[in-house]
N, C-alpha and C positions, 0 to 999 in steps of 0.2 A: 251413886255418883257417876255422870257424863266424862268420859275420857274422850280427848279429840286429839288426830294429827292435820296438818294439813300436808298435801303434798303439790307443791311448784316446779313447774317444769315451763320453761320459754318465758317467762310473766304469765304463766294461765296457773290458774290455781281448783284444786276442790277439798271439801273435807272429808275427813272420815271419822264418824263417834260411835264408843259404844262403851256398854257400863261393865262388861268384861276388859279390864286390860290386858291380858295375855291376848288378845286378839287384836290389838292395837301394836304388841311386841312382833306378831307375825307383820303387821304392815310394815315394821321397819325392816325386818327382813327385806321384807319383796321390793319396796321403795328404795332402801339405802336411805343416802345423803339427801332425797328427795323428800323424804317426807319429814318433817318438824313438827315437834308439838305445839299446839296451837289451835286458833281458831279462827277464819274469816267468814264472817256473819255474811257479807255480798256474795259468796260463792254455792256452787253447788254444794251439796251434804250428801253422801255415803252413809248410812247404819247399817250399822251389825249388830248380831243377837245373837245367844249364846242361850238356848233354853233347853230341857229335856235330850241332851248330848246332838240337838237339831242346830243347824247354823241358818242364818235368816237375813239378808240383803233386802235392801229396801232403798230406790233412790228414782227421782224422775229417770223417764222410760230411755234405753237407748234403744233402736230401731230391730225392730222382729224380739224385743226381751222383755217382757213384763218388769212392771217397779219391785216388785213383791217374788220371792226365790225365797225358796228352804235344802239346803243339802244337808247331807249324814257327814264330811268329813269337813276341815279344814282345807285342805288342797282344792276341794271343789269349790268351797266358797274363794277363796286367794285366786283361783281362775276365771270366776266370774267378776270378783273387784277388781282384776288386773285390767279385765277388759274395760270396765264401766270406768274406772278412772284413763285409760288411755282416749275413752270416746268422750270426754267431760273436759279434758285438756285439749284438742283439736280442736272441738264442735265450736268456739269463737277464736279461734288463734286466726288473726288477719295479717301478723308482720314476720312470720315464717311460714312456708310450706311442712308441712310436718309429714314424715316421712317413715312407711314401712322397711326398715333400715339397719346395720351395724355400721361402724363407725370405730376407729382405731389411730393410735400414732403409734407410728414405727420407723426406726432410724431416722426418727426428726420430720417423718411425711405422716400429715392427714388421709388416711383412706374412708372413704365412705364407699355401702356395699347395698343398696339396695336387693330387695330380691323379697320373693314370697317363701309363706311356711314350707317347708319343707327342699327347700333348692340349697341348705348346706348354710345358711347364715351362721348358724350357734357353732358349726364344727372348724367353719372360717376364722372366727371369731375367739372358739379355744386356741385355734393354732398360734394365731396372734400374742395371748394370753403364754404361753409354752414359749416364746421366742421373746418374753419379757416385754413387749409392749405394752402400751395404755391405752385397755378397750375403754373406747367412749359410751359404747352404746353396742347390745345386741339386737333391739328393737325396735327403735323406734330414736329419732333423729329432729332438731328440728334447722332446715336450711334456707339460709337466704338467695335472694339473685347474685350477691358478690360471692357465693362460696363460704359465709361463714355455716360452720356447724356447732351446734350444742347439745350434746348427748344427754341421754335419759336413762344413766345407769339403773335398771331396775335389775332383779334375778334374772338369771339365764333360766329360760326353760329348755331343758334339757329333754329331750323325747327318748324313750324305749327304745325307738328303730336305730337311735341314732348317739344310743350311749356308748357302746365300743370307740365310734368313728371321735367322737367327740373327749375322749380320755386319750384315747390314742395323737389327735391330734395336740392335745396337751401337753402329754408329754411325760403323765404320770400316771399312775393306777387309781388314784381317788383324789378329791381337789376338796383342801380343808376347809371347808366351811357351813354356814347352817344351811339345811336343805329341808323343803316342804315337802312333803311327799302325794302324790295325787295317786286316786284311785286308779290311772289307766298304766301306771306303771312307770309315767314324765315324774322330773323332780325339778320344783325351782334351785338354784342354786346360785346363794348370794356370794356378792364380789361388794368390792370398795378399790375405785382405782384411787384414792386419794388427791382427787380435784377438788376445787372448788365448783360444787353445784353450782350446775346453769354455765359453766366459765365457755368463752367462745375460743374455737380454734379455726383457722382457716385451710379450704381443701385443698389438698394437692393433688385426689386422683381418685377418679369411681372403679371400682370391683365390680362387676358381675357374678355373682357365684351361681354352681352350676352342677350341681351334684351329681357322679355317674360313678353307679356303682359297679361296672365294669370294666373302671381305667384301668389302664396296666401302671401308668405310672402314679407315684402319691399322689402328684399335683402336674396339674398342665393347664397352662397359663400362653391365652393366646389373644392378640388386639381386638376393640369392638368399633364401630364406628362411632362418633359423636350422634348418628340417629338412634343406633343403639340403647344408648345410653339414658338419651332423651325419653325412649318409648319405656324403659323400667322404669325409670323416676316420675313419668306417668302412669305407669299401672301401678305405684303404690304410695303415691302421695294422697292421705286422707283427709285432707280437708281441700280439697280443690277448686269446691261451690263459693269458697270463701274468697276468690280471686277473679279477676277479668279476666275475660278468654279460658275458665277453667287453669290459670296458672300457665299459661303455654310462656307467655314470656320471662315470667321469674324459671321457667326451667330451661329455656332457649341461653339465658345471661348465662345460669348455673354452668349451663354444661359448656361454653363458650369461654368462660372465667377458667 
């Protein structure tokens, strides 16, 4: 028997089938509220396999990745479908810029936080999470020229180097919920902020984060300019080809708005 979820993020859609269902229970791990059972026959397709304790990914090519992957654990494959479905949901999105990103409300404010792996997004983003707000999104974002955002709750990956920083910032010694464990020593780690998937919130103010591991203080928090701001939301918005001008002017309104 064929098991499908699909999973929707902006109005982009792809699937994912396979005739083990405990590996369809890990998608909704990693997806949340994003991903639904179901099936859309017009959309891309994701397989999985489950043979000889081998995991097996199989889906039209995303760029420098073969269609065709075998790993030995779970965590490896959940990191490679994490990626294939994030490049499967971008690759036609025309009516958002979608974005390398977290995204949070706190004290009634939209913060969106651009930035690349490793510059402190996930530890921003527990902090958030520790001072009771509602993370929209640790990865990935999708926004318009007026400032609306709609987040793409998937698991936090949580990295090695940066799981102290990231409990600490929390606020707790361990965060209750289910975790995939990957072979490099990173864990996903699922959340549910209890929205309504896809729901649009509007921005009130971009973060920079900025990680340095020899501040004296917890946090130091200091002004960027609106070019600033402009040139991150350019280096990590990935569908860009998808727009005139490369998006310059949906990010010129964004960051203007």
């Amino acid at each position: 028997m064929m098991y499908s979820v699909t999973v929707e993020f902006a109005g982009q859609c792809v699937n994912i089938t396979s005739e083990t269902v405990e590996l369809l229970a890990d998608c909704q791990i990693m997806f949340g509220r994003h991903a639904q059972i179901g099936y859309e026959d017009t959309k891309p397709t994701i397989e999985l396999e489950l043979s000889d304790q081998h995991y097996t990914i199989n889906s039209d090519a995303r760029p420098d990745t073969p269609e065709h992957q075998t790993f030995n654990t779970i965590g490896e494959v959940m990191l490679e479908l994490r990626d294939r479905v994030q490049h499967f949901l971008s690759r036609d999105q025309r009516d958002y810029l979608v974005v390398h990103a977290g995204a949070a409300i706190y004290n009634g404010k939209t913060y969106v936080y651009p930035a690349a792996s490793g510059s402190g997004k996930t530890t921003l983003s527990a902090w958030f999470l520790g001072q009771g707000a509602t993370l929209l999104s640790d990865e990935l974002i999708a926004l318009s020229g007026d400032g609306d955002v709609i987040g793409y709750a998937q698991a936090l990956n949580v990295k090695t180097s940066g799981r102290d920083s990231f409990y600490s910032a929390l606020g707790k010694s361990q965060y209750d919920v289910e975790l995939i464990s990957q072979p490099n020593g990173n864990a996903f780690v699922a959340w549910d902020n209890g929205l309504e998937t896809n729901s649009i919130h509007k921005m009130d103010c971009f973060l920079l984060p900025k990680y340095q591991a020899d501040l004296e203080q917890e946090y130091l928090v200091e002004e960027v300019s609106p070019a600033k701001v402009a040139a991150a939301l350019m280096e990590n918005i990935i569908n860009l080809r998808n727009f005139d001008r490369m998006g310059l002017g949906l990010v010129s309104s964004c960051v203007i708005s």
